[in-house]
MMTF fields as JSON, N, C-alpha, C and O atoms, coordinates in Angstrom:
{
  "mmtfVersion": "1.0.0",
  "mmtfProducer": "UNKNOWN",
  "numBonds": 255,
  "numAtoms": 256,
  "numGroups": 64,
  "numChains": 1,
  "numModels": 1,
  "chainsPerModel": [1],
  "groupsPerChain": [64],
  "chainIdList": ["A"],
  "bondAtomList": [4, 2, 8, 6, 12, 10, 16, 14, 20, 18, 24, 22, 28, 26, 32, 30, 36, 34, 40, 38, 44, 42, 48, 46, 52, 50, 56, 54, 60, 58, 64, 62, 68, 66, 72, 70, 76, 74, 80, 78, 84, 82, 88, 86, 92, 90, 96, 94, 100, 98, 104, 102, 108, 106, 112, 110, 116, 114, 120, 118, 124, 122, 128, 126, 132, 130, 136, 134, 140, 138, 144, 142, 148, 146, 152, 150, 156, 154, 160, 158, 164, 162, 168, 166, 172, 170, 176, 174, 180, 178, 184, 182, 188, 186, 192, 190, 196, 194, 200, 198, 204, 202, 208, 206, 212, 210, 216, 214, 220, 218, 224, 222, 228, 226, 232, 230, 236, 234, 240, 238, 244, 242, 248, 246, 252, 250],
  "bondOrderList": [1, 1, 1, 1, 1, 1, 1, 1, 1, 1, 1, 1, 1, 1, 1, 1, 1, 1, 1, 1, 1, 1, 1, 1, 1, 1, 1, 1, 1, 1, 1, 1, 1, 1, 1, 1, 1, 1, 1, 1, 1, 1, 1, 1, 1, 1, 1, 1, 1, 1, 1, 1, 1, 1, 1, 1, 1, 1, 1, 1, 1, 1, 1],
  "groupList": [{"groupName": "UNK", "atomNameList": ["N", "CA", "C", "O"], "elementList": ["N", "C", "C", "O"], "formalChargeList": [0, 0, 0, 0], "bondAtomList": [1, 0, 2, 1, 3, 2], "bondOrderList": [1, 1, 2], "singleLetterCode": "X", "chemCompType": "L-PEPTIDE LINKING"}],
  "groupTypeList": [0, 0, 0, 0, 0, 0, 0, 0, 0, 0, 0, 0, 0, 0, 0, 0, 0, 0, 0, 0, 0, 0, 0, 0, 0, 0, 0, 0, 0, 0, 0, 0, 0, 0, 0, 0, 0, 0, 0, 0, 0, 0, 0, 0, 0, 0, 0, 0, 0, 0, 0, 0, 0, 0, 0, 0, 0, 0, 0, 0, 0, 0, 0, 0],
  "groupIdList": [1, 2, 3, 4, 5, 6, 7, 8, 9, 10, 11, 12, 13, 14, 15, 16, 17, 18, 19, 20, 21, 22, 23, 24, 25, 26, 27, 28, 29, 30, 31, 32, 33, 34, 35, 36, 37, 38, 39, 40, 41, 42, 43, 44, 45, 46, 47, 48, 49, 50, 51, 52, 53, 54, 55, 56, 57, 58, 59, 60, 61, 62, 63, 64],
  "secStructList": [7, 7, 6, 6, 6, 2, 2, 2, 2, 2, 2, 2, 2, 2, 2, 2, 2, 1, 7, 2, 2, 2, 2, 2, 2, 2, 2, 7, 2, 2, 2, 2, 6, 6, 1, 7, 2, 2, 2, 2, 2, 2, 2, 2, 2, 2, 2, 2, 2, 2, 2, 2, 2, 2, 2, 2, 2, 2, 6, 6, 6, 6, 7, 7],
  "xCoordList": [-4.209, -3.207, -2.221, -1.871, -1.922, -0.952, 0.454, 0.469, 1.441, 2.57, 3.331, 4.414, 2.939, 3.58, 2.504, 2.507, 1.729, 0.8, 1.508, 2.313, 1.613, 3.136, 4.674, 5.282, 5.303, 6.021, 5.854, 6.647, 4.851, 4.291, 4.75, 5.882, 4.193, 3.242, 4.851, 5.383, 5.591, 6.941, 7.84, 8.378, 7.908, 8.453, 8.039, 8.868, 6.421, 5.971, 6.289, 6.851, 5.918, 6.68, 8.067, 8.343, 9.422, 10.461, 10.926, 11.637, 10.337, 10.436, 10.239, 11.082, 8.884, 8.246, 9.414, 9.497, 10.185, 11.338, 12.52, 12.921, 12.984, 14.626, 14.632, 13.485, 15.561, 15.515, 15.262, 15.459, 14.933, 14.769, 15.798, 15.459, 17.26, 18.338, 18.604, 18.895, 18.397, 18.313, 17.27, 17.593, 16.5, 14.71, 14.999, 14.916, 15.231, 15.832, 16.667, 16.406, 17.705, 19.11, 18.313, 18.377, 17.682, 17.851, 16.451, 16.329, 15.259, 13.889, 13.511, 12.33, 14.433, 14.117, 12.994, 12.757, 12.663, 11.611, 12.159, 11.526, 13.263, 14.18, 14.875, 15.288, 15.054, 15.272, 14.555, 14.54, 13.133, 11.74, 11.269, 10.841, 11.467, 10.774, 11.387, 10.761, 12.665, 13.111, 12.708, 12.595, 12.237, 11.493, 10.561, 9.621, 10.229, 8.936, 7.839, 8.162, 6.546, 5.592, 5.308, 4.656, 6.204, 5.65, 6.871, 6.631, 8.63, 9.329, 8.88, 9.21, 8.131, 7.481, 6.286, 6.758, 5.447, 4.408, 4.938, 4.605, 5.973, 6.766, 7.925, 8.055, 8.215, 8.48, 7.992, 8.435, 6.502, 5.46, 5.094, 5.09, 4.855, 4.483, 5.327, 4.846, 6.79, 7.825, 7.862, 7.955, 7.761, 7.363, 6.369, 6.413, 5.25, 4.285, 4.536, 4.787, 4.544, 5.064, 6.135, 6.123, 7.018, 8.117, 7.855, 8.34, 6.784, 6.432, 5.458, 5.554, 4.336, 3.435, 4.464, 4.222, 5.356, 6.083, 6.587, 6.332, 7.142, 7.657, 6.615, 6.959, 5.056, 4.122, 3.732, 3.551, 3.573, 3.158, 4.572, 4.261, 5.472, 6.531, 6.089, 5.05, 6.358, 6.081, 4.498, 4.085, 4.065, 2.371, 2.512, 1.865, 3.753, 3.981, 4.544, 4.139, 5.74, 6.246, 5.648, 6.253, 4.558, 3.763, 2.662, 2.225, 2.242, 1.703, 2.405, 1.8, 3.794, 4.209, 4.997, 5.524],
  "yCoordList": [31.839, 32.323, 33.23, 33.105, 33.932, 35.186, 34.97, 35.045, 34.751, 34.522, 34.775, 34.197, 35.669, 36.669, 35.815, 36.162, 34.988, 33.493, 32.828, 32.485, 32.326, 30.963, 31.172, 30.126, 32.275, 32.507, 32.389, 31.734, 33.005, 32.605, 31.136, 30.824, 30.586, 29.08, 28.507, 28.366, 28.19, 27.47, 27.755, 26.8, 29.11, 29.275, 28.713, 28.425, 28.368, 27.724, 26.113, 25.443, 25.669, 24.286, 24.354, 23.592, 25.183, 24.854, 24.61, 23.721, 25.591, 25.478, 24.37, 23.733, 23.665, 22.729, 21.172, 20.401, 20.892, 20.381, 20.372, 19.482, 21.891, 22.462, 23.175, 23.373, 23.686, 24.501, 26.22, 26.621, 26.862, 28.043, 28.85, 29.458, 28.463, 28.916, 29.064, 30.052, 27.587, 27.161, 27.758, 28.429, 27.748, 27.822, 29.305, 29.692, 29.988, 31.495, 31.508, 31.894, 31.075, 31.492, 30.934, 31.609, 29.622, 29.167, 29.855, 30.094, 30.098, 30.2, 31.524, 31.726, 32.487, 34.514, 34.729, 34.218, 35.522, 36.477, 37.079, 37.267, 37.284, 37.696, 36.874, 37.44, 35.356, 34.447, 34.179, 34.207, 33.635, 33.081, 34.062, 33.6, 35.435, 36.11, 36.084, 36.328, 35.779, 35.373, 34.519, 34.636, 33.108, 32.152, 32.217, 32.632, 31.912, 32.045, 31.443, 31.103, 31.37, 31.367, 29.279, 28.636, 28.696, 27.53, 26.482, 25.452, 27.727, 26.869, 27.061, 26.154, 28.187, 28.342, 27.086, 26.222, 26.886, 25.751, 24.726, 24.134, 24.488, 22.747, 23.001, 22.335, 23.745, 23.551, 23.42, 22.687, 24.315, 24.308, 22.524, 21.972, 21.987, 21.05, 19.368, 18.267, 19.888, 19.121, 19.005, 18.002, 20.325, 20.233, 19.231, 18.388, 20.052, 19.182, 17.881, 17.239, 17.274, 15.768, 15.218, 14.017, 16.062, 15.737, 15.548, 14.58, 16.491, 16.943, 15.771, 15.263, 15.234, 14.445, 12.929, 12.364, 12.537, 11.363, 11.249, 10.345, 12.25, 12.771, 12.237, 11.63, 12.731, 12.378, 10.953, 10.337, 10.347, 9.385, 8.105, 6.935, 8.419, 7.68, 8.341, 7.75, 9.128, 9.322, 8.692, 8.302, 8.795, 8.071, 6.503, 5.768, 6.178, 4.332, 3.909, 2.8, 4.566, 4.554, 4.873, 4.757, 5.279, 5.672, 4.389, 4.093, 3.704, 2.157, 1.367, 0.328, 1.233, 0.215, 0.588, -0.287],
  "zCoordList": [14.147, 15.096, 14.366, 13.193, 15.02, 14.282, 14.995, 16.223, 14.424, 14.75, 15.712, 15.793, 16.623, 18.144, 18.885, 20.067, 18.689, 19.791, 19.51, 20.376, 18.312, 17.97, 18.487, 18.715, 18.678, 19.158, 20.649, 21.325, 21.145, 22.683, 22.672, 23.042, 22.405, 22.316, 22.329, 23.431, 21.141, 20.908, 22.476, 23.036, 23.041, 24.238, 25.296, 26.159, 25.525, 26.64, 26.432, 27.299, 25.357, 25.008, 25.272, 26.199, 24.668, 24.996, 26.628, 27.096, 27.21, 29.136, 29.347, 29.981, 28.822, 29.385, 29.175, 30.131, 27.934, 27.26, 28.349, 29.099, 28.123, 28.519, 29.662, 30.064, 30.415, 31.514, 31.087, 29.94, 31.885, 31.698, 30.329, 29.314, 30.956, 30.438, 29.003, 28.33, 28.649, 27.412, 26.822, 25.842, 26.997, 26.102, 25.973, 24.807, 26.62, 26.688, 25.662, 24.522, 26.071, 24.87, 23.006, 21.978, 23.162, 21.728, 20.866, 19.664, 22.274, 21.408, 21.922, 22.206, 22.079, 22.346, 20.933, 19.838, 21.563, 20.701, 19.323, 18.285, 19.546, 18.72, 17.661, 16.649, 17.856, 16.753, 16.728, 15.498, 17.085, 16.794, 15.389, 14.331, 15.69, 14.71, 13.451, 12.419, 13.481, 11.948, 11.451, 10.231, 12.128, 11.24, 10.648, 11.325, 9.237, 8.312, 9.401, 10.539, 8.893, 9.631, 9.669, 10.491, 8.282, 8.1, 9.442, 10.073, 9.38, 10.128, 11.636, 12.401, 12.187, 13.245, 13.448, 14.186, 13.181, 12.65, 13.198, 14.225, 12.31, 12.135, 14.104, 15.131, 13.811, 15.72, 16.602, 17.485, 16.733, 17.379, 17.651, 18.752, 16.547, 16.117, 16.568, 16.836, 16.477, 16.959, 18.651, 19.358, 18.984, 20.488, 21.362, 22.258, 20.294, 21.031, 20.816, 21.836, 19.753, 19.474, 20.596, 20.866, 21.216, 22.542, 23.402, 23.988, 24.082, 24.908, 25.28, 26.397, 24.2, 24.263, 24.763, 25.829, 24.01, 23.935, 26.08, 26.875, 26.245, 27.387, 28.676, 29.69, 28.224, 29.26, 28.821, 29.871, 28.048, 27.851, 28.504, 28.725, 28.637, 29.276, 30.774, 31.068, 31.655, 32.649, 33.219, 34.311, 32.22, 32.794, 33.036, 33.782, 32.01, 31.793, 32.766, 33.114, 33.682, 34.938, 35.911, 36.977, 35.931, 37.049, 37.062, 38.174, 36.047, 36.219, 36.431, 36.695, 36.48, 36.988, 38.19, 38.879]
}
């Protein structure tokens, strides 16, 4: 993956997290691209780890 997909990618995770507003203001194209490619990675990465935690509670409330 080349870094302007990771940058994609970290923005569709942040929406999915935060409201539009936010994910806008903190994760623009424009501070994303200052991050090295490894602190891009490790966010990417943090996301999904949230994101995952996030559905796995909503799935646990939905069995009971």
């Amino acid at each position: 993956m080349n870094k302007t997909n990771i940058i994609q990618d970290v923005q569709n995770l942040a929406r999915k997290l935060f409201n539009k507003e936010v994910s806008k203001m903190h994760y623009s194209t424009e501070r994303l691209s200052g991050f090295t490619m490894d602190q891009l990675l490790d966010t990417e990465r943090w996301f999904k780890k949230e994101n995952d935690k996030i559905e796995t509670i909503k799935n646990q409330l939905k069995l009971n």
